[in-house]
C-alpha positions in Angstrom: -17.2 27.4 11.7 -16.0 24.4 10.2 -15.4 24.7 6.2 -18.0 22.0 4.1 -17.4 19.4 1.3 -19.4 17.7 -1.0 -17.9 14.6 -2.5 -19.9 12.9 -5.2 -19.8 8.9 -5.7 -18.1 8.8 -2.3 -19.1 5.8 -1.2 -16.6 3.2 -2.5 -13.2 4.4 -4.1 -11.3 7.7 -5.0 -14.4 9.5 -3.7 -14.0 7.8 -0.6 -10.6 8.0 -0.2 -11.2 12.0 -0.6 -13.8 12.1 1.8 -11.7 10.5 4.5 -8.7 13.0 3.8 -10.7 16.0 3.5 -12.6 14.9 7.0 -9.2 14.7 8.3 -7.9 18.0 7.2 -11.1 19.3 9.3 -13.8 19.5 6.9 -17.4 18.6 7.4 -18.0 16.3 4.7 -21.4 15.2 2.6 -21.1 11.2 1.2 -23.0 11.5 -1.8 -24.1 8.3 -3.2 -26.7 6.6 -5.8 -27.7 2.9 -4.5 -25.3 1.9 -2.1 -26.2 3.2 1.3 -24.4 0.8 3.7 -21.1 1.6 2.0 -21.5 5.5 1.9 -22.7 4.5 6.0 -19.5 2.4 6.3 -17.7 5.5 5.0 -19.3 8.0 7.6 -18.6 6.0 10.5 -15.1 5.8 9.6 -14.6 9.4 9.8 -16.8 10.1 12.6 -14.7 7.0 14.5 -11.3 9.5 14.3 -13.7 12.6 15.3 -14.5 13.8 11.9 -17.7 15.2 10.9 -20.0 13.4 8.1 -23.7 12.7 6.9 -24.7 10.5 3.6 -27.1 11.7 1.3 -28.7 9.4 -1.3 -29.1 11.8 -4.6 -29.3 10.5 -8.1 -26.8 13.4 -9.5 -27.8 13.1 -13.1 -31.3 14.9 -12.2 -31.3 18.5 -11.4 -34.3 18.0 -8.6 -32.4 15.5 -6.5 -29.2 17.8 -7.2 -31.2 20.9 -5.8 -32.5 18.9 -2.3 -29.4 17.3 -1.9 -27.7 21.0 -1.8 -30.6 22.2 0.5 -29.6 18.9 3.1 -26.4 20.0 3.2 -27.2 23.9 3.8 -29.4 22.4 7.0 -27.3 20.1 8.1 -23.4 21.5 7.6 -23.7 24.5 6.2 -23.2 25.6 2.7 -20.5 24.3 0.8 -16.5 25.5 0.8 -15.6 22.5 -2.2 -16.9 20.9 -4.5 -15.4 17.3 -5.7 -17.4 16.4 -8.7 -16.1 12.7 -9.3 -19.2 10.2 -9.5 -18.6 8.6 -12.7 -19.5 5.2 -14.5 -18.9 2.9 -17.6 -20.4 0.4 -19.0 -18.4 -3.3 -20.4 -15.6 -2.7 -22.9 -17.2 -2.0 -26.5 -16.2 -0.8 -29.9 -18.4 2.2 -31.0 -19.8 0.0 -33.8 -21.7 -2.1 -31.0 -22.9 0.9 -28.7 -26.3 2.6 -28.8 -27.8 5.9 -28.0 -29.2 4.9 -24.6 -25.5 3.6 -23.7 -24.2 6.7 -24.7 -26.7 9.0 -23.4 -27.1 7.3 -19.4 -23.2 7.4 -19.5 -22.9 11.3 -20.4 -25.8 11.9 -18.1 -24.4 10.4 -15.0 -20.7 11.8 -15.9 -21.1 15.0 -17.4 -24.5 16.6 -16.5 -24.6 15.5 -12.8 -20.8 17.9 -12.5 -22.5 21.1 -14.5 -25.7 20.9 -12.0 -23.6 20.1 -9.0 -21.2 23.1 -9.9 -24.5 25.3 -10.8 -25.8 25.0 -7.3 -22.1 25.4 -5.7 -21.7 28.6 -7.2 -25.5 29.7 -5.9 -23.4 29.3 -2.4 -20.0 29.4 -2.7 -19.9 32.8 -5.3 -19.1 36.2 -4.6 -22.3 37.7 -6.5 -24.3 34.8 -4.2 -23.1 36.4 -1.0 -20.4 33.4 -0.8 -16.7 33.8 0.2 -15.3 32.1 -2.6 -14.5 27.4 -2.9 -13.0 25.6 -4.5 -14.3 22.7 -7.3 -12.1 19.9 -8.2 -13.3 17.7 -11.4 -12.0 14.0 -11.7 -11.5 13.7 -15.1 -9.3 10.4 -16.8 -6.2 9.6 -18.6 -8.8 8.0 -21.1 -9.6 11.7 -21.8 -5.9 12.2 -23.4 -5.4 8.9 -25.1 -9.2 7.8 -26.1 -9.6 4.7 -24.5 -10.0 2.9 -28.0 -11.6 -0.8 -28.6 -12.7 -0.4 -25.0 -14.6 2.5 -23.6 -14.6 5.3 -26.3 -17.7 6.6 -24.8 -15.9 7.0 -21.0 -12.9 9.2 -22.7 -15.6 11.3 -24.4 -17.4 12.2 -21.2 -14.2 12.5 -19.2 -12.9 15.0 -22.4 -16.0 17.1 -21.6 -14.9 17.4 -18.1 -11.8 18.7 -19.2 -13.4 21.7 -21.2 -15.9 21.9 -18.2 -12.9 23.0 -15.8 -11.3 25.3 -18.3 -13.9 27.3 -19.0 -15.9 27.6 -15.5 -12.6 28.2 -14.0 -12.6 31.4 -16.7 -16.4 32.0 -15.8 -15.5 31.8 -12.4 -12.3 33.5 -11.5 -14.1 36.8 -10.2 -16.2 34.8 -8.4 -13.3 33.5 -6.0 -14.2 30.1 -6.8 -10.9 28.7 -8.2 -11.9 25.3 -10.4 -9.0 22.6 -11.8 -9.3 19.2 -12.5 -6.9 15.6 -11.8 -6.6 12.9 -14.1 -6.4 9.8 -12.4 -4.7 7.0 -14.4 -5.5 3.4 -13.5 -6.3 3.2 -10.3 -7.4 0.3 -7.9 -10.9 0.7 -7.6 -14.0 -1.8 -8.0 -14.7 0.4 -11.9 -12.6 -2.1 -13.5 -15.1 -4.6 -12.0 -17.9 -2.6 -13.8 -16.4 -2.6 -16.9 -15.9 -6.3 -17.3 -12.1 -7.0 -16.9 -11.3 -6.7 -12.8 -7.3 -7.3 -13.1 -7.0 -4.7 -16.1 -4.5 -3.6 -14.3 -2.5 -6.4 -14.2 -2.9 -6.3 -18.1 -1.8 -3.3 -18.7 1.1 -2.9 -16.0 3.5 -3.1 -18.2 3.0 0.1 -19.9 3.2 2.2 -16.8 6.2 3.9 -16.1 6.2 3.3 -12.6 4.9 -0.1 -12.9 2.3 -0.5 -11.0 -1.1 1.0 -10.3 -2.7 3.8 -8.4 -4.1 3.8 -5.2 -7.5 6.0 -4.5 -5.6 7.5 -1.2 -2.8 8.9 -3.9 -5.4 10.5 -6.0 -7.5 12.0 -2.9 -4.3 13.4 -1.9 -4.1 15.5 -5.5 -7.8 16.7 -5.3 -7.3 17.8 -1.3 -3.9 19.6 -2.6 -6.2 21.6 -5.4 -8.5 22.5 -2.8 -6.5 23.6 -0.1 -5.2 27.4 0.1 -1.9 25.7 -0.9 -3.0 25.7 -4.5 -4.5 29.6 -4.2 -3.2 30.6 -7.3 -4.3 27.6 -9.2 -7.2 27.4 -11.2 -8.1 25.8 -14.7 -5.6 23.4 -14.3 -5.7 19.7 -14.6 -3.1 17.5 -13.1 -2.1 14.1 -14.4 -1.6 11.3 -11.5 -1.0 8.8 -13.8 2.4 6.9 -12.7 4.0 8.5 -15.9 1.6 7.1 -18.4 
């Protein structure tokens, strides 16, 4: 029996990117996505075009319900869950904290923070030993904005992404005798359409400079860091978070 994967936000990006890899590697993979549905579809086809397995399930992550149903689709149609990739994320336009208000504040920690601690509640209902699960693995995509703060720009983003740092130290504590193993990667910039979101789209280009290796990330070097954490490779990690940041 094939193992099964979850990737949340998968439909454009690092999620993506992940999916494809772990589909690859032989896993039966679940596109989760919020809005866009002919991406996440364009996403399934390319791994069932190579002979993967994959299905796309629209879930808005941030409420428990849809988290819960979303879990039960993938129990009926792959299986319960081996992994868990908890890296649907979003920011809002570059602001100082003097111009943001609480509904900013509060979507943004919704959707980054409290759609990974229900996705990683109903993993553990399958993948946990105490469940009558063999053990998983959950990776958390965190930020380099969690380290450095991510000041005049989005304060709020670091915040959330800090939050999923003390999320994968402590549930990988929680969960050690569970034989779930949890770490995180910290993805520095990276091409992906976020920058888009955020208001500046060559950000990169800005910022270059003050890479060490000069250039940005792609989201195929970044899936290749969260399928490493997963894999048995990494069985005797957990509660760690790696930086793939180019030396930033």
């Amino acid at each position: 029996m094939s193992k099964v994967a979850l990737v949340t936000g998968s439909s454009r990006g690092i999620g993506a990117a992940t999916a494809c890899l772990l589909a690859e590697q032989g896993y039966s993979v679940c596109i989760n996505y919020k809005k866009n549905q002919a991406a996440a579809s364009e996403v399934v086809e390319r791994i069932q075009s190579t002979g993967g397995t994959a299905i796309a399930i629209r879930a808005d992550i941030s409420d428990e319900h849809q988290v819960e149903q979303l879990f039960n689709h993938i129990d009926q149609q792959l299986g319960p869950i081996n992994a868990l990739v908890n890296n649907a994320a979003m920011l809002f336009p570059q602001m100082r904290l003097e111009a943001m208000n609480a509904q900013r504040i509060n979507q943004l920690f919704s959707v980054n923070v409290t759609s990974a601690f229900m996705c990683c509640k109903y993993a553990i209902k399958r993948m946990g030993t105490s469940h009558g699960g063999s053990g998983g693995s959950i990776v958390n995509v965190s930020s380099a904005a969690a380290r450095v703060g991510s000041p005049f720009e989005y304060i709020d983003y670091a915040a959330s992404k800090g939050a999923i740092d003390t999320l994968t130290k402590g549930l990988s504590l929680e969960l050690a005798e569970q034989a779930i193993r949890v770490n995180g990667v910290r993805p520095g910039f990276i091409h992906t359409e976020m920058h888009a979101d955020g208001g500046e789209p060559n950000r990169i280009e800005r910022l270059r400079s003050a890479i060490p290796l000069q250039r940005g990330g792609e989201p195929e070097e970044i899936a290749e860091a969260i399928a490493w954490l997963i894999s048995d490779k990494a069985s005797y990690v957990t509660g760690s978070i790696l930086d793939v940041t180019g030396g930033r």
